[in-house]
ROTI-568053 format. One record per atom (N, C-alpha, C): residue in one letter; x, y, z. Coordinates in steps of 0.2 Angstrom, whole numbers, padded with zeros to 4 digits, always signed. Layout:
N
aXYZ;...
//
This chain:
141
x-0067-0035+0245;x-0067-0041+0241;x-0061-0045+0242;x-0063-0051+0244;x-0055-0055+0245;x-0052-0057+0238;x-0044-0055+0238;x-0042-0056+0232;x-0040-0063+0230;x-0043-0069+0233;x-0044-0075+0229;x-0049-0078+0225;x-0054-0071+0227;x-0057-0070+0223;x-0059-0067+0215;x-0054-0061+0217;x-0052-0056+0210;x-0049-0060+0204;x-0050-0061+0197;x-0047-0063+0194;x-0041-0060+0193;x-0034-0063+0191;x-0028-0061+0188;x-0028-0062+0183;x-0026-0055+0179;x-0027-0057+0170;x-0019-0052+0169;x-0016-0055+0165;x-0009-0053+0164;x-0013-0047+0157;x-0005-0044+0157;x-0004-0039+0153;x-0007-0042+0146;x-0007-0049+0143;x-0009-0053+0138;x-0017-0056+0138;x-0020-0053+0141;x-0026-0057+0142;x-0031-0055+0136;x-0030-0049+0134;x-0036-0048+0128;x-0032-0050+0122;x-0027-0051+0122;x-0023-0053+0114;x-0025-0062+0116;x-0024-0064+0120;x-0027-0071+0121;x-0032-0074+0120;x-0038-0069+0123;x-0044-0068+0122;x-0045-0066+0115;x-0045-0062+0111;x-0047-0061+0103;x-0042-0065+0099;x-0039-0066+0103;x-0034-0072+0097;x-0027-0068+0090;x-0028-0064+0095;x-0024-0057+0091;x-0028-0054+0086;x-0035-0055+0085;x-0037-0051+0080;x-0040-0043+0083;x-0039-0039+0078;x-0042-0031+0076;x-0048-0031+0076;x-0053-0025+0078;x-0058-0024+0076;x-0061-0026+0067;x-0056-0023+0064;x-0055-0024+0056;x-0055-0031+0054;x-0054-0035+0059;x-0053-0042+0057;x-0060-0046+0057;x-0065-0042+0061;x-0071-0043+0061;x-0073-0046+0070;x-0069-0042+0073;x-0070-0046+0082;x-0070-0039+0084;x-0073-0040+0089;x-0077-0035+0093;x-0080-0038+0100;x-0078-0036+0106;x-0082-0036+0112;x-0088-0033+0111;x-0094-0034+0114;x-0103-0035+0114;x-0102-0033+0121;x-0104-0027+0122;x-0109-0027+0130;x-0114-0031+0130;x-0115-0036+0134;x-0123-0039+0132;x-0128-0035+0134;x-0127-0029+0139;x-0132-0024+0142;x-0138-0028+0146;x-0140-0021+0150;x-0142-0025+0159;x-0149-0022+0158;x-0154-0026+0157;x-0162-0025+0157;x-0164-0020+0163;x-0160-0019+0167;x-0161-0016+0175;x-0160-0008+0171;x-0156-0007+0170;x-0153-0001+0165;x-0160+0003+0165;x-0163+0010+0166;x-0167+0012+0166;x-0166+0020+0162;x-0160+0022+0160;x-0156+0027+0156;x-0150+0025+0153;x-0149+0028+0147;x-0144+0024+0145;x-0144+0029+0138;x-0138+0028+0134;x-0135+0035+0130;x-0129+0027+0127;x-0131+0027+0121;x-0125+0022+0118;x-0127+0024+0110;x-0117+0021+0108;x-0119+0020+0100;x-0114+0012+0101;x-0120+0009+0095;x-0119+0002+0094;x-0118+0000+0087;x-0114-0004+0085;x-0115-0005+0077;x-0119-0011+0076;x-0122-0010+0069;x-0128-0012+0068;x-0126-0018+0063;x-0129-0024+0066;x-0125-0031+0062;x-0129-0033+0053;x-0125-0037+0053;x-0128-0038+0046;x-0127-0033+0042;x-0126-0026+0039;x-0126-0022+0035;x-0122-0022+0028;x-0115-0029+0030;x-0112-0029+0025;x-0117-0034+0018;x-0121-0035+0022;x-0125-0042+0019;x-0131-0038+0015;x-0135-0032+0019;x-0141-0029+0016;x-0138-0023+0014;x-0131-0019+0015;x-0129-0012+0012;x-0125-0014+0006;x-0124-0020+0003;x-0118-0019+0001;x-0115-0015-0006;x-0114-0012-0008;x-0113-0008-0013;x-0118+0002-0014;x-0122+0000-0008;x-0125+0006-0007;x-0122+0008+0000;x-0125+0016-0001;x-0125+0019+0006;x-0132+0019+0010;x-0138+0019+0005;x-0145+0022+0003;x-0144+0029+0007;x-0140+0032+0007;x-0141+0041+0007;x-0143+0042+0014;x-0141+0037+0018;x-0139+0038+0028;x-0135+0043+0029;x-0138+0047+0033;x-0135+0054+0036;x-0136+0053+0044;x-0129+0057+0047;x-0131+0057+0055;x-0136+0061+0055;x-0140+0058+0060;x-0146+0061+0063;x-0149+0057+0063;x-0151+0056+0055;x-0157+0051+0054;x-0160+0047+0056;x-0167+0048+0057;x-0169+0041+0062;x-0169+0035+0061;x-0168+0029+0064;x-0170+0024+0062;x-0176+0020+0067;x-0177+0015+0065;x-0183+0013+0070;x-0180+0007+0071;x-0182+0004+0077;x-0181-0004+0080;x-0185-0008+0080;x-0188-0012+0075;x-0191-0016+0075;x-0191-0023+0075;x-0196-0027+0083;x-0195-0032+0085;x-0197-0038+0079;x-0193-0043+0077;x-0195-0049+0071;x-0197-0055+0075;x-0201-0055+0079;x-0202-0062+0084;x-0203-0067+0081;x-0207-0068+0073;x-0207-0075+0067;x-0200-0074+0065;x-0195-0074+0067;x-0189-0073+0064;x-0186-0081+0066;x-0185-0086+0060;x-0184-0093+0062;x-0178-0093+0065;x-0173-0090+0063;x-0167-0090+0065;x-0166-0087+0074;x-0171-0084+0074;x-0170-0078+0081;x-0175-0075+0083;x-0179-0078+0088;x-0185-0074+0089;x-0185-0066+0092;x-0179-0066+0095;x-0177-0060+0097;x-0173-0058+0093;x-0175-0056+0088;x-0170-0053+0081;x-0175-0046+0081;x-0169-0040+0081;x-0174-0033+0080;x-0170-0032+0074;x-0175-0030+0069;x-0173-0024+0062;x-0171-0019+0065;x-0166-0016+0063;x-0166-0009+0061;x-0166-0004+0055;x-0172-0002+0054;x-0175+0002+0050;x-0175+0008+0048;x-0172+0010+0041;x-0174+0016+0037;x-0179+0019+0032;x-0182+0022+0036;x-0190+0022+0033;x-0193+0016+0033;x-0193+0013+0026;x-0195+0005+0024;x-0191-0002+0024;x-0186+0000+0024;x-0180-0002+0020;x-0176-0005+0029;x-0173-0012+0029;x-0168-0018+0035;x-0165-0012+0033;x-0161-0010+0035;x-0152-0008+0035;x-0148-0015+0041;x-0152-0017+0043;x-0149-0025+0049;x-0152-0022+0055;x-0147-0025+0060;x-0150-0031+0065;x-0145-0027+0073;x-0149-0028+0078;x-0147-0028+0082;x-0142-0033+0083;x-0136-0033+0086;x-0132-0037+0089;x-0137-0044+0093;x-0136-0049+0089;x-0139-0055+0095;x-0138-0057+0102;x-0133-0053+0102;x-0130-0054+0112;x-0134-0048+0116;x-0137-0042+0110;x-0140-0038+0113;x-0148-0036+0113;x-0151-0040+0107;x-0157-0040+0107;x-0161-0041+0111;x-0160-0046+0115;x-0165-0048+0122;x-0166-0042+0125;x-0160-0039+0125;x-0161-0033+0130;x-0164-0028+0129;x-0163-0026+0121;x-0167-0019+0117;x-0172-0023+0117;x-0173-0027+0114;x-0182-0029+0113;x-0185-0029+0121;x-0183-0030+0125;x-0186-0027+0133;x-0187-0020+0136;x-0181-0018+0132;x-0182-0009+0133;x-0185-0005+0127;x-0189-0010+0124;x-0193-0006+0118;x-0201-0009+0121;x-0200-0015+0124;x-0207-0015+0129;x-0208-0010+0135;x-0201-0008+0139;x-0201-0006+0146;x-0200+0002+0145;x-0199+0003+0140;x-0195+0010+0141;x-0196+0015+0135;x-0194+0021+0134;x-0196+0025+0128;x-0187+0025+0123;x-0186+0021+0119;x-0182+0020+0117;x-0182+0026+0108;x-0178+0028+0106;x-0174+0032+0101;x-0170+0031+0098;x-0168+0029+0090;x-0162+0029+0088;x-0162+0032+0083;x-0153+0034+0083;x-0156+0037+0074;x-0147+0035+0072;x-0144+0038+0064;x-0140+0036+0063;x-0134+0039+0067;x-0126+0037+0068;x-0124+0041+0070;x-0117+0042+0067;x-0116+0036+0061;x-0109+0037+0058;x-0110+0028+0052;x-0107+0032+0045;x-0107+0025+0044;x-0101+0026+0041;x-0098+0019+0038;x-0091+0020+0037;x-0087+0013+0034;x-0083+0011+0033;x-0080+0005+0030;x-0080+0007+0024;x-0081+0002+0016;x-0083+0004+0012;x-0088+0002+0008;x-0087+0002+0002;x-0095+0000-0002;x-0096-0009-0003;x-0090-0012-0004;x-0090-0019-0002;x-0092-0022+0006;x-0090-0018+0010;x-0090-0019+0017;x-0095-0012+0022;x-0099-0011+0020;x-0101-0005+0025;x-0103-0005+0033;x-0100-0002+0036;x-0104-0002+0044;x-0107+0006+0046;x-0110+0002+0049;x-0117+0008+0052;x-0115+0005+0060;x-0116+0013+0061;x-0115+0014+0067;x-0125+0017+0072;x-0127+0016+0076;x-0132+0020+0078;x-0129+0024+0083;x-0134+0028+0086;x-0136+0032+0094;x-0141+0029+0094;x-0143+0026+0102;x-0151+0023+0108;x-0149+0027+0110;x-0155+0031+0112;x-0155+0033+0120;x-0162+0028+0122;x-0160+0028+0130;x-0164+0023+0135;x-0168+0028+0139;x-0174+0030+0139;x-0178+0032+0144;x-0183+0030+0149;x-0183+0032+0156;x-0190+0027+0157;x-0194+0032+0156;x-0201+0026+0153;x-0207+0028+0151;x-0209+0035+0151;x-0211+0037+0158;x-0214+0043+0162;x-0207+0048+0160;x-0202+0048+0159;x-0199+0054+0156;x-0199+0059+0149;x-0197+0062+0147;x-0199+0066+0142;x-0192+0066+0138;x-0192+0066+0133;x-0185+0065+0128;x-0184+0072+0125;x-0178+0075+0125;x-0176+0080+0123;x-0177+0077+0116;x-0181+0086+0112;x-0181+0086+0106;x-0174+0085+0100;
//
């Protein structure tokens, strides 16, 4: 690789780049995640929750499954996926990531369930597990 090509990023480049904020602050790096991707094993927090959890927990335990479901009339975002417990939004795929689940919910045998939730009852975050499989594979129980 010719190195005038390589970017140089000084010891300061992510405190420049977040603007000195924390996670806590409400910033966070997004993998936007690569549709090519044909296995995959991630936890991702699930957006929105402070908005549809707020003052509950609804009795989320790890393990539990949740489902991914695609909102395509979604005026805001046709590629907006719910995340589902039992009946009930608990939120939203990340928007920088949606395109990409919602193609590995078409392309691939996809899984999630809870894996940690945390903050507080004014503020809750939910955390998931995906695992990614391709179709013709078989998913451990």
């Amino acid at each position: 690789m010719d190195s005038h090509l390589t970017p140089i990023l000084s010891d300061f480049a992510l405190l420049a780049y977040t603007g000195a904020k924390l996670p806590s602050d409400g910033f966070s790096i997004v993998d936007p995640l690569d549709k090519s991707t044909a296995k995959a094993d991630m936890v991702m927090e699930v957006a929105g929750t402070r908005h549809l959890l707020i003052g509950t927990t609804l009795g989320l335990a790890p393990d539990q499954p949740v489902s991914l479901v695609p909102e395509p009339d979604n005026q805001y975002d046709p590629a907006a996926i719910h995340v589902c417990a039992g009946d009930r939004c608990v939120g939203y795929v990340n928007r920088l990531q949606a395109e990409t689940v919602g193609y590995w919910l078409d392309a691939r045998t996809v899984s999630a369930s809870v894996y940690r939730m945390n903050g507080t009852l004014d503020n809750p975050k939910l955390f998931i597990f995906m695992s990614v499989r391709p179709k013709n594979e078989k998913m451990a129980a």
